[in-house]
Structure formats: C-alpha cells, structure tokens
N, C-alpha and C positions, 0 to 999 in steps of 0.2 A: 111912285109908290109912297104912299102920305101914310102913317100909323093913323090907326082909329086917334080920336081926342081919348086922352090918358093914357095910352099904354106906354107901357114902358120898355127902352127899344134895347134894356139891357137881358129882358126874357121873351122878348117877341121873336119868333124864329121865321126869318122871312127867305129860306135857301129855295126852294119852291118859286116862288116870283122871282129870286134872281134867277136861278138857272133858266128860267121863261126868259129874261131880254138879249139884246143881242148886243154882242161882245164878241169882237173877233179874236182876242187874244186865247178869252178863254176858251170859246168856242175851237179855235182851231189848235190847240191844246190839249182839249178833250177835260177840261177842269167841270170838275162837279162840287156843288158846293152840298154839302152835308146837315151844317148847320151854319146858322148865317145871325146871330144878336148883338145888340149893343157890349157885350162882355165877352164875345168867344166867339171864333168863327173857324168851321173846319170843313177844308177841301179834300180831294182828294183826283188822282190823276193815274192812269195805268200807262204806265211806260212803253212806248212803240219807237219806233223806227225814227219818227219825226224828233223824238227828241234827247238824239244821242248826239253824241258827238263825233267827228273821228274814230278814234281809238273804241269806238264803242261803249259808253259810258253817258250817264244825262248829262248833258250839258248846264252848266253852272247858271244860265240865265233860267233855264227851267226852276231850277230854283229858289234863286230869288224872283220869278216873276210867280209861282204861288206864294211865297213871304208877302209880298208887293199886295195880290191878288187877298190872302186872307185879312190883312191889316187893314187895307180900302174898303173891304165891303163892312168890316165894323165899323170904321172909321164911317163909312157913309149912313151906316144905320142908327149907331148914334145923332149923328149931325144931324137927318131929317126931324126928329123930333124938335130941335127948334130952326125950320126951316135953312138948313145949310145941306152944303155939298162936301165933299171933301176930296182931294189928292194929294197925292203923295208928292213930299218934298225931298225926301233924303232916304235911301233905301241900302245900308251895309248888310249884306250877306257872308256866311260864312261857311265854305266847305267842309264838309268832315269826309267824310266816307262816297269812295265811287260806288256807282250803283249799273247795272248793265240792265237790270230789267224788274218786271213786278209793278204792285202800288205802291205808290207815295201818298204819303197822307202827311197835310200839312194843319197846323192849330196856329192858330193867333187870335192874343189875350190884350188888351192895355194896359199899357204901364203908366201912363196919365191920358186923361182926357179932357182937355179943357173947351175955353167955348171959344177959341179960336186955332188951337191945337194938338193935336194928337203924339204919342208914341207908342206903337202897339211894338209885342215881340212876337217871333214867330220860329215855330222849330218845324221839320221836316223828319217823319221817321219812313221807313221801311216795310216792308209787309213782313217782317220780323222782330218790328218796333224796335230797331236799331237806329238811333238818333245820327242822320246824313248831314241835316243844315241848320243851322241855327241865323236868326235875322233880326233887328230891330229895324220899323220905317216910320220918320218923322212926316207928320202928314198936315196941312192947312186947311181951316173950312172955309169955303167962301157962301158968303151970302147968294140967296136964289139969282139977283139979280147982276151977279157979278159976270164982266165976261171974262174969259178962257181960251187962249190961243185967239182973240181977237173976236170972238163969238158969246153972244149969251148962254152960259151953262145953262144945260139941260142933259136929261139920262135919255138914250137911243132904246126905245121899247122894240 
C-alpha cells in the first residue's frame, strides 16, 4: 500500500485497506480499524468469549496487543511515505480497570517520529469512555530492503 506521490500520510486515512489485508492477530481478534493516519489511529474490538480470561475479565494481552496494533499501523503509515516498514520494539502497557464485556476502543497518537524511530501512546477506553489501558510502544523503521526474522520484509495482502 504505497501513498499517491505527495500525500501526506499524517491525514490520509487508509483503515479501509488495512482492514482488507490479512493479519491473523487482528483478524482473529476481531479488530477493526476506524481510522488508520500518519497522526492517530483508532481501533476498535467487541468483547467476546475469546478474550477473557479466567476469572472473566479481558485479558491484559488483549490489551496491549490493540496499544501494539494502533501504534504499528501509524507507525507503518507514516514510514511508507518515505519507503520504510516499521515494528514494534518495546511495548509497556498499563492496566486500569477490569472489563467483562462491551467495546473497546483503542486511540493511538505519537509522541515522536523520527526517520528511524517511533514512540506512539495509546489509551484504551470502554463503551462508557471509561479509560481501562493506557500504553506507550517504541517502534523501529526498517528500510524496504531490510530482512526480518531472516526474510525480506514485505506486508501479507
């Protein structure tokens, strides 16, 4: 997914094409991405069965894996603009409040953005917009040509 030449990937809303590729996390997660720019990116997820815990409650990784999930996808849509990738190198989440069921809706913004790395923050509210998680994830670009777990980066359409 390459921006036209000149846009700028901090108001280009590409949630639409991401929700189109294939991603098992998100997918089997049931994440929706809302809005997806180089400046803000907002998910969202309805709470089921798959992702409680024990005790009946979301589980903590659900969590931080939409903190994870909104910070990458800016993080990535910034980078493409001058051909980079990006992933996540450090991801501190922070519990607030248990939740048993409902949306979640997650926002993530950056707190810097450099041209080799990232710090996005991200907060987690309730379908009462009661604030559950709060997150910051340091992220690294890599060049197109870079590889990755021992492979050429590339995005799974």
């Amino acid at each position: 997914m390459d921006y036209p030449h000149g846009k700028d990937g901090a108001d280009y809303d590409v949630a639409e094409a991401i929700n189109q590729l294939t991603d098992g996390w998100k997918n089997a997660m049931g994440v929706t991405l809302v809005k997806a720019t180089g400046s803000e990116v907002i998910a969202e997820i309805t709470v089921g069965a798959a992702h409680l815990q024990p005790l009946g409650v979301v589980h903590g990784g659900v969590y931080s894996g939409l903190i994870e999930t909104v910070a990458s996808v800016g993080a990535a849509v910034w980078a493409m603009q001058i051909g980079k990738f990006a992933v996540g190198l450090e991801n501190h989440t922070s519990f607030l409040r248990a939740v048993r069921g409902g949306t979640l809706r997650a926002i993530g913004k950056p707190l810097v953005r450099g041209q080799n790395t990232h710090v996005w923050e991200g907060e987690v509210r309730d379908d009462r917009e009661r604030l559950v998680a709060t997150g910051r994830v340091r992220l690294m670009l890599l060049d197109r040509d870079a590889a990755l777990a021992g492979e050429k980066v590339t995005v799974k359409t």
